[in-house]
PDB file of N, CA, C and O in Angstrom, chain B, residues numbered from 101:
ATOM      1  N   UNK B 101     340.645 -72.213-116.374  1.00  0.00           N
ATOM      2  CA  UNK B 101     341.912 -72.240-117.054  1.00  0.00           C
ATOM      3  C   UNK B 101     342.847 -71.273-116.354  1.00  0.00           C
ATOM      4  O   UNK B 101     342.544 -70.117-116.057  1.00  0.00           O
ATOM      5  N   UNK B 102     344.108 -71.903-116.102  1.00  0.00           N
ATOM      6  CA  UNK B 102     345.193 -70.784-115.500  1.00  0.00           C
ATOM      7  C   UNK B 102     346.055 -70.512-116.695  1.00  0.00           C
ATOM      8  O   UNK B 102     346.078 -71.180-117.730  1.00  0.00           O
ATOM      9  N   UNK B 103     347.045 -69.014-116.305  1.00  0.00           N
ATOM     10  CA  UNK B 103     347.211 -68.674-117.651  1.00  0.00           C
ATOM     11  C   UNK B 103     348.492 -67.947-116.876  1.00  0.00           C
ATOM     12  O   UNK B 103     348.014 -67.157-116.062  1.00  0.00           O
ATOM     13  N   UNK B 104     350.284 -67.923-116.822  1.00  0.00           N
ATOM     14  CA  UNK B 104     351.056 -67.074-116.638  1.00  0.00           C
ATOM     15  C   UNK B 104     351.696 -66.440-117.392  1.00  0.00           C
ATOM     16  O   UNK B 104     352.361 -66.958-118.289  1.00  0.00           O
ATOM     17  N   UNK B 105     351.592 -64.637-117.085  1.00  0.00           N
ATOM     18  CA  UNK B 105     351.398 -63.547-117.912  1.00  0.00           C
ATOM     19  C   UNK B 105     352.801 -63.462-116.964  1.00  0.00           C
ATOM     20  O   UNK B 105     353.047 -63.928-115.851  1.00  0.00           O
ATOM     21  N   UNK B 106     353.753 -62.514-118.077  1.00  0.00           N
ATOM     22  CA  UNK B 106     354.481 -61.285-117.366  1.00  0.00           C
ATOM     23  C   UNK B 106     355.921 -62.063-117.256  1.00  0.00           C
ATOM     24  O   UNK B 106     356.735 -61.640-116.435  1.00  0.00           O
ATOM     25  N   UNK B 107     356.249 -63.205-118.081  1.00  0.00           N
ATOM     26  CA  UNK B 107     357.433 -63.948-117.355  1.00  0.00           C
ATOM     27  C   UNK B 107     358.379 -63.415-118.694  1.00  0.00           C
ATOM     28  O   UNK B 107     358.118 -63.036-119.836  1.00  0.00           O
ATOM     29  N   UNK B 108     359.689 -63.620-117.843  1.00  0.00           N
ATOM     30  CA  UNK B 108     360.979 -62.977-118.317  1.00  0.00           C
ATOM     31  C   UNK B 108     360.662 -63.225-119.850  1.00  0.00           C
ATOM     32  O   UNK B 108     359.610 -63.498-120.429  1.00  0.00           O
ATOM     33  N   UNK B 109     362.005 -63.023-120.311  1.00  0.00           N
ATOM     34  CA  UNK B 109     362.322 -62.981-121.868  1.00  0.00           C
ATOM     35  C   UNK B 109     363.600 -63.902-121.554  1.00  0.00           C
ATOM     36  O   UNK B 109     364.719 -63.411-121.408  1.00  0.00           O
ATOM     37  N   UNK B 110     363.404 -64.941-121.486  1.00  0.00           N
ATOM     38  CA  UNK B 110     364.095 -66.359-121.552  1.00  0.00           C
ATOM     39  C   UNK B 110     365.684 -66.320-122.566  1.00  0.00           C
ATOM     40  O   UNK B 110     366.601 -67.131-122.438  1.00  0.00           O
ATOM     41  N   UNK B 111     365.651 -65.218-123.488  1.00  0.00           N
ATOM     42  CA  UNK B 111     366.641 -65.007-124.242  1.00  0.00           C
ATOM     43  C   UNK B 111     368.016 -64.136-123.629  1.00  0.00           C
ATOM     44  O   UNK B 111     369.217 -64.352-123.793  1.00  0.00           O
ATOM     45  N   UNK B 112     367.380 -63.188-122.946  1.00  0.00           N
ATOM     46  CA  UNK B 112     368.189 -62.320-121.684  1.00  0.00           C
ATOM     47  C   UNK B 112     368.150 -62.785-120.721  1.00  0.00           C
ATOM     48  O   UNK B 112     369.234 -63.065-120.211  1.00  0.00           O
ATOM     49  N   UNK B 113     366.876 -63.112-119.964  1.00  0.00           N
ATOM     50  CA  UNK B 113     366.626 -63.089-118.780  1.00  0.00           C
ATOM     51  C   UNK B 113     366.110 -61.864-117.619  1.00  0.00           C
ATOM     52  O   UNK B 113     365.976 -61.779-116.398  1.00  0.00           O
ATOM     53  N   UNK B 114     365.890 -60.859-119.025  1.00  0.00           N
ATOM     54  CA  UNK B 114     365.392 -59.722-118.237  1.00  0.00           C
ATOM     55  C   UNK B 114     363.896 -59.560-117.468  1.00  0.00           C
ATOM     56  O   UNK B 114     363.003 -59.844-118.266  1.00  0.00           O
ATOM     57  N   UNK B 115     363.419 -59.213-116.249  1.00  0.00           N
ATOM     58  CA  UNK B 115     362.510 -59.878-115.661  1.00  0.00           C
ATOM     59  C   UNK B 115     361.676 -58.353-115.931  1.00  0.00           C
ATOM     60  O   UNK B 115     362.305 -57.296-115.865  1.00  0.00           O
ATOM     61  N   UNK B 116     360.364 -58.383-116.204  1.00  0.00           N
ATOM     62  CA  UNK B 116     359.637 -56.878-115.922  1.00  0.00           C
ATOM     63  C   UNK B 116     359.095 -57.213-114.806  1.00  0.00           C
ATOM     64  O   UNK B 116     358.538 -58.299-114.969  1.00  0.00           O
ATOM     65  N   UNK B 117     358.954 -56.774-113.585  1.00  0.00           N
ATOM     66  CA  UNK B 117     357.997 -57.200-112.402  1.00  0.00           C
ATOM     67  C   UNK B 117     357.604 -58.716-112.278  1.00  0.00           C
ATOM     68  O   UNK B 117     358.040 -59.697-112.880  1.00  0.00           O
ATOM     69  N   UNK B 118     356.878 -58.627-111.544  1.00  0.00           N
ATOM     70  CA  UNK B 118     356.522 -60.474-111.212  1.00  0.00           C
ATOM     71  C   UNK B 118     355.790 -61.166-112.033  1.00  0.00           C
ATOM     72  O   UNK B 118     355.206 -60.494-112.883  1.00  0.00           O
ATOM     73  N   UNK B 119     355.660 -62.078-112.052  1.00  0.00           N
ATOM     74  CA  UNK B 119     354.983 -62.974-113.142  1.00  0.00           C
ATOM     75  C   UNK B 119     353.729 -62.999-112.438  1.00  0.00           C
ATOM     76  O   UNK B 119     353.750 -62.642-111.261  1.00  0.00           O
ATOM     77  N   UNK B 120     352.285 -63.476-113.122  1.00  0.00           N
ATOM     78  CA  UNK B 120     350.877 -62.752-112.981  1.00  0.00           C
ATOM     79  C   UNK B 120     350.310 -64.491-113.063  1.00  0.00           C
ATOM     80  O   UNK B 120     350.693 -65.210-113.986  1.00  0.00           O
ATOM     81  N   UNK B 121     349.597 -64.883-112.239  1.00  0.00           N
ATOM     82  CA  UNK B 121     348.788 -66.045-112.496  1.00  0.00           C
ATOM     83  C   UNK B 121     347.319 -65.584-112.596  1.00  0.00           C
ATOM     84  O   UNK B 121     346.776 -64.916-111.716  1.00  0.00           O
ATOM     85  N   UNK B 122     346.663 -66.025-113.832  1.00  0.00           N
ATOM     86  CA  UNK B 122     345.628 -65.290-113.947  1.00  0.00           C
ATOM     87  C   UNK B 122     344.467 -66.566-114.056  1.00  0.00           C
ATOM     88  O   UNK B 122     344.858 -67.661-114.459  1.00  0.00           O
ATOM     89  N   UNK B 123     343.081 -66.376-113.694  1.00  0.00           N
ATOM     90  CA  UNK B 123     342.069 -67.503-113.598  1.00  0.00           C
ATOM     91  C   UNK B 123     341.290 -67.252-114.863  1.00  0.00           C
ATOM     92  O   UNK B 123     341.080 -66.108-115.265  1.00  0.00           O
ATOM     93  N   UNK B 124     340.870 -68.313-115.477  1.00  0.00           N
ATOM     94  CA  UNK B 124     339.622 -68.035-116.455  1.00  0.00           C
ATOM     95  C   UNK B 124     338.848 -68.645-116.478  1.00  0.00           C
ATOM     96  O   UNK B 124     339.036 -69.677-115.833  1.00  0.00           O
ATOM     97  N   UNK B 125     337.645 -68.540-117.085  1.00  0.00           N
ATOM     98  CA  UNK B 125     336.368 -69.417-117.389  1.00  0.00           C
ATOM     99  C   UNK B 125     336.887 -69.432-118.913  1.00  0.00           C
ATOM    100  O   UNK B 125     337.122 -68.553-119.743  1.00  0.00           O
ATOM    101  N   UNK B 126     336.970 -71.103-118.893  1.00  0.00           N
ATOM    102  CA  UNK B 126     337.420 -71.158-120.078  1.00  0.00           C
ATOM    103  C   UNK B 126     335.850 -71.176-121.426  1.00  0.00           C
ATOM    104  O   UNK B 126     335.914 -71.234-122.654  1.00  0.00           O
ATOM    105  N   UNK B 127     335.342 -71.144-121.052  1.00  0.00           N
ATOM    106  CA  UNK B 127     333.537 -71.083-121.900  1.00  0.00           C
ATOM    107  C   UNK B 127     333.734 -69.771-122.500  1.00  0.00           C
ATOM    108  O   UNK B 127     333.781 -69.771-123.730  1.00  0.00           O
ATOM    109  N   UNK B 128     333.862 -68.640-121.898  1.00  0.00           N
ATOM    110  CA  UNK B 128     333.572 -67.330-121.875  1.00  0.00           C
ATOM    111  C   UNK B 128     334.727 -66.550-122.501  1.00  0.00           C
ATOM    112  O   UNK B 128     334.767 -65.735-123.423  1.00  0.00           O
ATOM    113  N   UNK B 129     335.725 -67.112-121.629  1.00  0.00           N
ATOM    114  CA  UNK B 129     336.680 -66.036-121.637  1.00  0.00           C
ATOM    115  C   UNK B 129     337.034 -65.153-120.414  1.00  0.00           C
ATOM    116  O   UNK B 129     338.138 -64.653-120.195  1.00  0.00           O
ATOM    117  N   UNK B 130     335.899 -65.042-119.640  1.00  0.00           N
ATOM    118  CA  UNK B 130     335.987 -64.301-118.207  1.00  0.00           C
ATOM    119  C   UNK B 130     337.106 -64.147-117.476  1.00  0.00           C
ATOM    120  O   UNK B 130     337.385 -65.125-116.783  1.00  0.00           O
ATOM    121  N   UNK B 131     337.818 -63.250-117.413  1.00  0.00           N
ATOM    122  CA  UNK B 131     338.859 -63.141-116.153  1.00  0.00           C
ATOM    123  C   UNK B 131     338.420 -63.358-115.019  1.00  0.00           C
ATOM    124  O   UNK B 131     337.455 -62.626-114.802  1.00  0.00           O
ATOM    125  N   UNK B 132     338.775 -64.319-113.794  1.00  0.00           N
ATOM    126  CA  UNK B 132     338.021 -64.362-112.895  1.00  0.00           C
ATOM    127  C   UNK B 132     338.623 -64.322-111.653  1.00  0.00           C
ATOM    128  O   UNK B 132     338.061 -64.335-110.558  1.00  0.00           O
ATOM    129  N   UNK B 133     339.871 -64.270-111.909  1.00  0.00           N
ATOM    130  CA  UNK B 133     340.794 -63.336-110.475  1.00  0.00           C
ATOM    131  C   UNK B 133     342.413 -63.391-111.089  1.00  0.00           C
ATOM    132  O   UNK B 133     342.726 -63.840-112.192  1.00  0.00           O
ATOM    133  N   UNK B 134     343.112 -62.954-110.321  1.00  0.00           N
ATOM    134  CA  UNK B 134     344.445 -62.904-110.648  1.00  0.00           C
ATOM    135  C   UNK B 134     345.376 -62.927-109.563  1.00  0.00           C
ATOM    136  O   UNK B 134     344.862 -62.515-108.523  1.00  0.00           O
ATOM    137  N   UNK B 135     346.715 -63.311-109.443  1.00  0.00           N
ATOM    138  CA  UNK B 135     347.635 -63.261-108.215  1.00  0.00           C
ATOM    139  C   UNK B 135     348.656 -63.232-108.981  1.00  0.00           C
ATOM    140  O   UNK B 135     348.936 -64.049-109.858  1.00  0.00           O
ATOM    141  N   UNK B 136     349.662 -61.600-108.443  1.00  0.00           N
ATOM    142  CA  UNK B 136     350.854 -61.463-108.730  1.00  0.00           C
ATOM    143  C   UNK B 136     352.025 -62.313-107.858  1.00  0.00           C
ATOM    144  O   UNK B 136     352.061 -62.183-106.635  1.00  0.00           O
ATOM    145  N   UNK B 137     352.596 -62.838-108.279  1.00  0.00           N
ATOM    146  CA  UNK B 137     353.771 -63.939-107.888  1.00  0.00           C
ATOM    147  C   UNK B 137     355.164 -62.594-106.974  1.00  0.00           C
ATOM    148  O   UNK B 137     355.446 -61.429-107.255  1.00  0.00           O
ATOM    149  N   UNK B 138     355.461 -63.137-106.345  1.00  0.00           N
ATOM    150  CA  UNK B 138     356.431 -62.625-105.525  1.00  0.00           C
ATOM    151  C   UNK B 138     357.691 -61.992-106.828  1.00  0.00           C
ATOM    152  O   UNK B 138     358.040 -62.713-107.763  1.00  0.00           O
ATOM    153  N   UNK B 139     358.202 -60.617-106.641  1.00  0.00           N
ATOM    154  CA  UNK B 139     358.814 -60.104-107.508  1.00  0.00           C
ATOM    155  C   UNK B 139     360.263 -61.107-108.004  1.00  0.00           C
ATOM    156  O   UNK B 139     360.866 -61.799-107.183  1.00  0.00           O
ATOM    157  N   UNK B 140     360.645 -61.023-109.436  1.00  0.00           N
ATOM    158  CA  UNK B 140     361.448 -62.170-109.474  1.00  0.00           C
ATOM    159  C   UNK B 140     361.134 -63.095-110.166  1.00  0.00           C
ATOM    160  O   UNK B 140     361.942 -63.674-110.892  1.00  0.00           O
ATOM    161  N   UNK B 141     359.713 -63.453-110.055  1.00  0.00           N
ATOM    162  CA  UNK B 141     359.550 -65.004-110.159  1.00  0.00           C
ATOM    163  C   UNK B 141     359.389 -65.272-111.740  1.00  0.00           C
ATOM    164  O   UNK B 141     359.019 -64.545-112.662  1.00  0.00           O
ATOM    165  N   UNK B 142     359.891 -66.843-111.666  1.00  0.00           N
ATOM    166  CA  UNK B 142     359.748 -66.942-113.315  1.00  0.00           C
ATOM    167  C   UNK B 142     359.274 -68.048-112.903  1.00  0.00           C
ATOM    168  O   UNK B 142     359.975 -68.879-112.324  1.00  0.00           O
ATOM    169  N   UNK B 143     357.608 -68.259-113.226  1.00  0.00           N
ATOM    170  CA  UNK B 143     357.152 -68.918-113.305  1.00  0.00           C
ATOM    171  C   UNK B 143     356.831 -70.114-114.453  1.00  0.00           C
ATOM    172  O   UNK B 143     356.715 -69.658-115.591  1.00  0.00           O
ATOM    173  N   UNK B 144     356.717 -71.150-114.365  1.00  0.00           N
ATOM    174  CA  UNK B 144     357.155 -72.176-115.832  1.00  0.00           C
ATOM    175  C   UNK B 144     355.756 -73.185-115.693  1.00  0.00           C
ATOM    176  O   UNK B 144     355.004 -73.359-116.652  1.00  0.00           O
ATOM    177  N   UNK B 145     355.582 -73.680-114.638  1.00  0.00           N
ATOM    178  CA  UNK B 145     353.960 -74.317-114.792  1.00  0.00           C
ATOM    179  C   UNK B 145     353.047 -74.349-113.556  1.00  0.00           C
ATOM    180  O   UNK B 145     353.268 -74.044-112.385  1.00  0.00           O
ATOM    181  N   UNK B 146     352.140 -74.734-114.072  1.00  0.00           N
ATOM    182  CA  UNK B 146     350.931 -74.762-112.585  1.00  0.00           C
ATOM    183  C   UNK B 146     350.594 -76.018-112.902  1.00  0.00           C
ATOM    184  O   UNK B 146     350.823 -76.595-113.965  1.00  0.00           O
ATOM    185  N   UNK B 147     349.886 -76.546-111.678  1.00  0.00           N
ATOM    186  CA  UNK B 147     349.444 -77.690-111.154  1.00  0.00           C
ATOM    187  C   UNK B 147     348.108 -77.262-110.105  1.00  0.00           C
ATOM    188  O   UNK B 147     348.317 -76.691-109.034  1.00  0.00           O
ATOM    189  N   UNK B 148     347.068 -77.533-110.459  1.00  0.00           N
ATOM    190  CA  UNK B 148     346.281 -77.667-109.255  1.00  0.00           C
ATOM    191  C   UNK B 148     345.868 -79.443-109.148  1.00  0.00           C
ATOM    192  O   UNK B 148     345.657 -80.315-109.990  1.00  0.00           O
ATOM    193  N   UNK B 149     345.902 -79.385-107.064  1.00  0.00           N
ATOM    194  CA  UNK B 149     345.764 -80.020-106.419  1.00  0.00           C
ATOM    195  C   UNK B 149     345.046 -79.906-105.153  1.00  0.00           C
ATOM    196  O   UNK B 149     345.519 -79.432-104.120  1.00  0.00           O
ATOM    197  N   UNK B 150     343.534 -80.507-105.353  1.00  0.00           N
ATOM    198  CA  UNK B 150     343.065 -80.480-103.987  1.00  0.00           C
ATOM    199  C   UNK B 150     342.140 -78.877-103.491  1.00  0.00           C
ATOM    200  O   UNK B 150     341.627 -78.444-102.459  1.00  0.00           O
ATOM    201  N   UNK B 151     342.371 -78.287-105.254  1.00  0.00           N
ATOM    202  CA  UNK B 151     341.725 -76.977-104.992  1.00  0.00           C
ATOM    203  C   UNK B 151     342.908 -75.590-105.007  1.00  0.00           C
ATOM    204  O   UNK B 151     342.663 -74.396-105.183  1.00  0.00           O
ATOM    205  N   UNK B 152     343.967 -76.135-104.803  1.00  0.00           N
ATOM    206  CA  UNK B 152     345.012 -75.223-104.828  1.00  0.00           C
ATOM    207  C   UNK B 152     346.044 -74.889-106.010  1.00  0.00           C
ATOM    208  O   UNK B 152     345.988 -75.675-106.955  1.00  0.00           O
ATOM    209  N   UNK B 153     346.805 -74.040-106.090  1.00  0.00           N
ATOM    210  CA  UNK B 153     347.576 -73.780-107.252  1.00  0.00           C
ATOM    211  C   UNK B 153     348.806 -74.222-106.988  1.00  0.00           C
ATOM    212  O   UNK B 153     349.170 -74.256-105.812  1.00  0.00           O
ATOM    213  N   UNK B 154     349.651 -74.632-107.999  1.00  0.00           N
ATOM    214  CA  UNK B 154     351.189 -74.956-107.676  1.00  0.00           C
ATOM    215  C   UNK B 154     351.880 -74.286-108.769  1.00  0.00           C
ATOM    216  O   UNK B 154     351.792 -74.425-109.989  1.00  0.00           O
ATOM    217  N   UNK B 155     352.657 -73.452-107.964  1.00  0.00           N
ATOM    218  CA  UNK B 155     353.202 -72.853-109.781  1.00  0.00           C
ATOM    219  C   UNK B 155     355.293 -73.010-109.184  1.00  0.00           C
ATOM    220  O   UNK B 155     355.955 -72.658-108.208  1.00  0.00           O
ATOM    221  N   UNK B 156     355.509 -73.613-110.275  1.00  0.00           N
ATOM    222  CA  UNK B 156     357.208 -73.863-110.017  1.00  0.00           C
ATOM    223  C   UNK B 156     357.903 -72.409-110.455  1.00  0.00           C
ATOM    224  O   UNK B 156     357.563 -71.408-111.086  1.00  0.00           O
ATOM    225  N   UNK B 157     358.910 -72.823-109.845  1.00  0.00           N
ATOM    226  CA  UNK B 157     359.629 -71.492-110.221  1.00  0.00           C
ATOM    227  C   UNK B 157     361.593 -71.637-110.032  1.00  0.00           C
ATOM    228  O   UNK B 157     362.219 -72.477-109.384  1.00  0.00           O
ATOM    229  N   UNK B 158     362.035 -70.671-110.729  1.00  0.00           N
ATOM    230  CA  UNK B 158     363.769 -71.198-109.930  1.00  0.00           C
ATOM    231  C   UNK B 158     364.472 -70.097-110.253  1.00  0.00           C
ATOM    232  O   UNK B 158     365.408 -70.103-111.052  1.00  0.00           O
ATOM    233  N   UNK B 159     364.040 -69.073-109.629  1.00  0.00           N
ATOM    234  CA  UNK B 159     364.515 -67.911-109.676  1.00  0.00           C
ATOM    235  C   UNK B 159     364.038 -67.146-108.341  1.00  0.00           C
ATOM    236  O   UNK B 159     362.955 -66.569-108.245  1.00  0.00           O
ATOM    237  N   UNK B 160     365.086 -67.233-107.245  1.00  0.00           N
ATOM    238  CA  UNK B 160     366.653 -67.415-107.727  1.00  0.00           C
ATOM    239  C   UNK B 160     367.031 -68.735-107.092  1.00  0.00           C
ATOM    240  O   UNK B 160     368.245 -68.931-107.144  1.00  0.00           O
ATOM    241  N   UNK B 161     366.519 -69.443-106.661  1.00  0.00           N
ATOM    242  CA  UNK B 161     366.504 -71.236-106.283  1.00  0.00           C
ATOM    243  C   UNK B 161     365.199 -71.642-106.587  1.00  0.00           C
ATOM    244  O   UNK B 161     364.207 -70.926-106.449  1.00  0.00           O
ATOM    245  N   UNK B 162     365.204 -73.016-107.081  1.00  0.00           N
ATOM    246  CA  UNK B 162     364.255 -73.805-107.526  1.00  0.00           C
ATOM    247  C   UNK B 162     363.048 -74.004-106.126  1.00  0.00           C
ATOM    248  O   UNK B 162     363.614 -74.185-105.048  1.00  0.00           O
ATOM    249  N   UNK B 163     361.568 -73.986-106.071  1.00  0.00           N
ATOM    250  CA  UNK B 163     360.788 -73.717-105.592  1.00  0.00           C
ATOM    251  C   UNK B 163     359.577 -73.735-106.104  1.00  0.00           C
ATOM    252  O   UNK B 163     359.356 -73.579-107.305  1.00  0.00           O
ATOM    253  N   UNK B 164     358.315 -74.012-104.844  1.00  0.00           N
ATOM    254  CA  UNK B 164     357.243 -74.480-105.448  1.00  0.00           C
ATOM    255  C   UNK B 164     355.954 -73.209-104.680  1.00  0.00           C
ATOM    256  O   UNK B 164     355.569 -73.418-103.529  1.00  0.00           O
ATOM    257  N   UNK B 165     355.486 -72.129-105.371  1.00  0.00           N
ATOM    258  CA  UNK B 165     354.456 -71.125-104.710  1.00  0.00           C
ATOM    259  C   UNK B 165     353.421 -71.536-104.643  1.00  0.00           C
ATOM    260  O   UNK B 165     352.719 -71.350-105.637  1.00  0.00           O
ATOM    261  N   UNK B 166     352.817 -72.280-103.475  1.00  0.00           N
ATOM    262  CA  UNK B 166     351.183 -72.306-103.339  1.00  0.00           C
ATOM    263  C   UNK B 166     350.099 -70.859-103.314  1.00  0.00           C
ATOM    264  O   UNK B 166     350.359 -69.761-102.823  1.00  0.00           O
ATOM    265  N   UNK B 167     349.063 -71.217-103.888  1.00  0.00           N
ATOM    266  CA  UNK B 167     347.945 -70.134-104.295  1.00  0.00           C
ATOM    267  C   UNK B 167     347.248 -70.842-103.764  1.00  0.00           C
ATOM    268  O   UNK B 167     347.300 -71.993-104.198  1.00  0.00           O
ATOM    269  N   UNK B 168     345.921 -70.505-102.197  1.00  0.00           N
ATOM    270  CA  UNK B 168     344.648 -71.075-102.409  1.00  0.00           C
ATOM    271  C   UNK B 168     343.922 -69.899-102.634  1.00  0.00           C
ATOM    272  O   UNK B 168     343.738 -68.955-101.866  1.00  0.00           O
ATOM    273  N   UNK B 169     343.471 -70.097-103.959  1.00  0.00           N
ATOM    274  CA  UNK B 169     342.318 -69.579-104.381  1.00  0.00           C
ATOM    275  C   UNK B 169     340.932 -69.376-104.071  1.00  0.00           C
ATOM    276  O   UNK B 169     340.041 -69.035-104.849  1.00  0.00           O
ATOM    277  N   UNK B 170     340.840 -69.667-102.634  1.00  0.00           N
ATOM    278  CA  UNK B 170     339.558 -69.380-102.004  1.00  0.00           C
ATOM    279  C   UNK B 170     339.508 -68.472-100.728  1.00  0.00           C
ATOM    280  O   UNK B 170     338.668 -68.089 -99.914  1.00  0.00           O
ATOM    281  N   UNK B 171     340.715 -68.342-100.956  1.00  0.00           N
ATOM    282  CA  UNK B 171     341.708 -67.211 -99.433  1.00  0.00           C
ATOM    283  C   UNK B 171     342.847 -65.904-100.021  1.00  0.00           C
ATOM    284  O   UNK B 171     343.106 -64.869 -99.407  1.00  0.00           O
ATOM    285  N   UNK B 172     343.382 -66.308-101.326  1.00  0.00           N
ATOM    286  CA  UNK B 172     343.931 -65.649-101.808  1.00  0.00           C
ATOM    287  C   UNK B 172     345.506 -65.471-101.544  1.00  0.00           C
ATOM    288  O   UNK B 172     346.361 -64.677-101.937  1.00  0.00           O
ATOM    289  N   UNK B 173     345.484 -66.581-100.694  1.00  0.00           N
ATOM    290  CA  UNK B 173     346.553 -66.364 -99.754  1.00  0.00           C
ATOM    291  C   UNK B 173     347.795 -67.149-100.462  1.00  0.00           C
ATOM    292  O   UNK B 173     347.723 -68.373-100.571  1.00  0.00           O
ATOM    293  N   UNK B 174     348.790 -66.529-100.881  1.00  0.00           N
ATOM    294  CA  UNK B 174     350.563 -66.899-101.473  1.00  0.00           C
ATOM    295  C   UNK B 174     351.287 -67.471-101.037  1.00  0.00           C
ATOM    296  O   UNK B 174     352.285 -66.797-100.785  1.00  0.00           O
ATOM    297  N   UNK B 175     351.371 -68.524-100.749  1.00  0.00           N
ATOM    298  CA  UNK B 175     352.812 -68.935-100.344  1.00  0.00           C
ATOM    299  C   UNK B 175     353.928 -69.115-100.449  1.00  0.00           C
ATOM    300  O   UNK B 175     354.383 -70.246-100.277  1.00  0.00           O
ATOM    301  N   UNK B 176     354.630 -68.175-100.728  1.00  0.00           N
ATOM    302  CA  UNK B 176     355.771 -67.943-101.691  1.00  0.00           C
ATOM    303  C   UNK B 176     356.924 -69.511-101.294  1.00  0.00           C
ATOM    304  O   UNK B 176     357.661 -69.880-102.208  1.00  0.00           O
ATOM    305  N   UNK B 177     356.959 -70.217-100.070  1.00  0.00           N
ATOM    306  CA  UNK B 177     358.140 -70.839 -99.514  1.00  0.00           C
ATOM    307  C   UNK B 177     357.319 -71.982 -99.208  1.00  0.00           C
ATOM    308  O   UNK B 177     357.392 -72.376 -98.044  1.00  0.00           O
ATOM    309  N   UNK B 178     356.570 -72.591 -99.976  1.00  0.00           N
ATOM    310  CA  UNK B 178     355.885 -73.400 -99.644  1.00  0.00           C
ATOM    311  C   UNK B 178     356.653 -74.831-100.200  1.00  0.00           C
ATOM    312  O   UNK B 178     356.176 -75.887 -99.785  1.00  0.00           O
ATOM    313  N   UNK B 179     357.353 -74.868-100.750  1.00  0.00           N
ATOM    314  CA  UNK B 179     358.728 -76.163-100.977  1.00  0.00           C
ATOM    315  C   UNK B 179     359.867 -75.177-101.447  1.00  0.00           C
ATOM    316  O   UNK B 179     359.515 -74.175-102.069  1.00  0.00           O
ATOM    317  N   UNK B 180     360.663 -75.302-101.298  1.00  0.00           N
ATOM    318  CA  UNK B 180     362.425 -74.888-101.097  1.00  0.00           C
ATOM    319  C   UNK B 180     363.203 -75.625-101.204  1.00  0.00           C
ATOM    320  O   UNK B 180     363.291 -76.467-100.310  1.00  0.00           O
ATOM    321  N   UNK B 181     364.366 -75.686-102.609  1.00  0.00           N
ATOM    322  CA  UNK B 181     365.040 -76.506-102.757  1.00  0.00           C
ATOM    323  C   UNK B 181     366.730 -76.529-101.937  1.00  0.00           C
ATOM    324  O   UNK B 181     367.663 -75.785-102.242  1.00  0.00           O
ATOM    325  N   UNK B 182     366.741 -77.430-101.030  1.00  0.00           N
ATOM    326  CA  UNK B 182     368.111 -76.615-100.517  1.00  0.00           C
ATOM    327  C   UNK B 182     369.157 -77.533-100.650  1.00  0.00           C
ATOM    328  O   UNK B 182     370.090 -77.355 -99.866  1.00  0.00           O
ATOM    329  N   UNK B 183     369.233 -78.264-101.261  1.00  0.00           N
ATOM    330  CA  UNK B 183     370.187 -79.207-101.874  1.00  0.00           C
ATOM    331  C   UNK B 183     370.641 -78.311-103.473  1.00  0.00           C
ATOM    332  O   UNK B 183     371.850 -78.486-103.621  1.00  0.00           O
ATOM    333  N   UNK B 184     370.302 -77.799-104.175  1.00  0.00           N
ATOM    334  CA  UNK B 184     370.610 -77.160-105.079  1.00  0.00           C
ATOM    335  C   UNK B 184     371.087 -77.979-105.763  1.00  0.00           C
ATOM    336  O   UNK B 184     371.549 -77.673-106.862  1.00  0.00           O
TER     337      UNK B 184
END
């Protein structure tokens, strides 16, 4: 189960640090890793595909952050909307 912690207050828009994608075993409860999102980010949903994470975002342009979770590795610019 993925789970994003830490996102703005949608009423202001005031951001505390980056938004937190966190892993679980959903049986247990287990935390089972976590990846802080590039500062900024307001993250709204995930998608995994193929093993990987997709988490949208549009702050401060609409955009798509890949997570592979077997590398750990962020891709903050991994789709970019430039038509706006």
């Amino acid at each position: 189960m993925l789970n994003l912690l830490n996102n703005p207050n949608f009423q202001d828009i005031t951001i505390n640090g980056p938004s937190i994608l966190v892993e679980y075993i959903l049986a247990t409860g287990s935390k089972t890793n976590e990846w802080a999102l590039p500062e900024n980010t307001i993250g709204n949903s995930v998608q995994i595909v193929d093993g990987k994470y997709y988490v949208c975002d549009w702050n401060p342009t609409a955009r798509i952050i890949q997570i592979d979770p077997s590398t750990d590795n962020i891709d903050a610019n991994w789709y970019t909307n430039t038509t706006d």
